[in-house]
N, C-alpha and C positions, 0 to 999 in steps of 0.2 A: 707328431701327436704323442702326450706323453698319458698315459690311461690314467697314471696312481691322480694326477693333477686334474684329471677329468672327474676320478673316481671321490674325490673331496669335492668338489666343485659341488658335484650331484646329492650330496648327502646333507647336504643344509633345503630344509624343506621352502625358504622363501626363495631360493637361488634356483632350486626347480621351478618354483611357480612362476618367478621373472621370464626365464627361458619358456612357459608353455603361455607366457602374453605376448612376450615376442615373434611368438608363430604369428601368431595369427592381431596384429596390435590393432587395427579396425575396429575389433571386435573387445577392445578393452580399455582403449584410450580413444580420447575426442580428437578429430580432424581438425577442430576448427583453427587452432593457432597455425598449426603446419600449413595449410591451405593459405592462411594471409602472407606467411612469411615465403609462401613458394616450396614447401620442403614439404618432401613425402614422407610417408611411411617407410620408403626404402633406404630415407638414408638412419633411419634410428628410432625409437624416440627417446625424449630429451631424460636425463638423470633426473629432471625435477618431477617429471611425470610419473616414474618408477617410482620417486622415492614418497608420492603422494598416493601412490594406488596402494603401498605397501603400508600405509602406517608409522613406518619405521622412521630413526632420525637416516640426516641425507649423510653423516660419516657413516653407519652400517651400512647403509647399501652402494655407498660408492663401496666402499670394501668389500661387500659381495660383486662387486661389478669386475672390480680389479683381479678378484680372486676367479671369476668366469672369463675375463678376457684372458689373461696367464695361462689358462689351463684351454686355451683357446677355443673358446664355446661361443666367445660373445669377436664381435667388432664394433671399434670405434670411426667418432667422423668427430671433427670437430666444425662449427658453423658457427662461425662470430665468437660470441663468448660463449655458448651454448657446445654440450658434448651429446652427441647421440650415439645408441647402442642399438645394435639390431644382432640377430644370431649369425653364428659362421657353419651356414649350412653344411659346408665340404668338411668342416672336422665332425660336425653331428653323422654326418654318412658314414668318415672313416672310423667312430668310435661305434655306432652300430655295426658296422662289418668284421671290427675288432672283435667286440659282443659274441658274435654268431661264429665267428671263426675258432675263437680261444676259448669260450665258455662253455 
């Protein structure tokens, strides 16, 4: 875990927001494509979906994406030609115990 890469990651306010859809993605994104194609929630969801919930073009937010998996916040999966993103819970724990330990 590297903190300063977490501590960038976290200061872009849409790269937080991605991270706090990812908790919880049921509650932000549609099921319906993932259900046809057999794919859950658990393994991601898709770049297209983020980069439509966000507004944003799909080069900023792969680059925020790239910039959350580096600083290893986020994981990947790839399925076909499709890339899905879900959170890496184990470094959110160990940057929260870092948080509470060093702060």
């Amino acid at each position: 875990m590297e903190p300063t890469l977490i501590y960038k990651a976290l200061s872009n306010d849409t790269r937080r927001q991605i991270l706090e859809w990812l908790k919880n993605p049921a509650d932000h994104f549609d099921d319906t494509p993932y259900v046809r194609e057999g794919i859950s929630f658990q393994t991601g969801v898709c770049v297209s979906d983020i980069q439509m919930k966000s507004g944003l073009a799909q080069s900023v937010i792969s680059s925020y994406l790239l910039t959350m998996l580096n600083a290893g916040l986020l994981e990947s999966e790839r399925v076909g030609k499709w890339t899905f993103y879900r959170r890496n819970e184990k470094t959110i724990r160990d940057f929260a115990a870092y948080i509470q330990k060093e702060l």
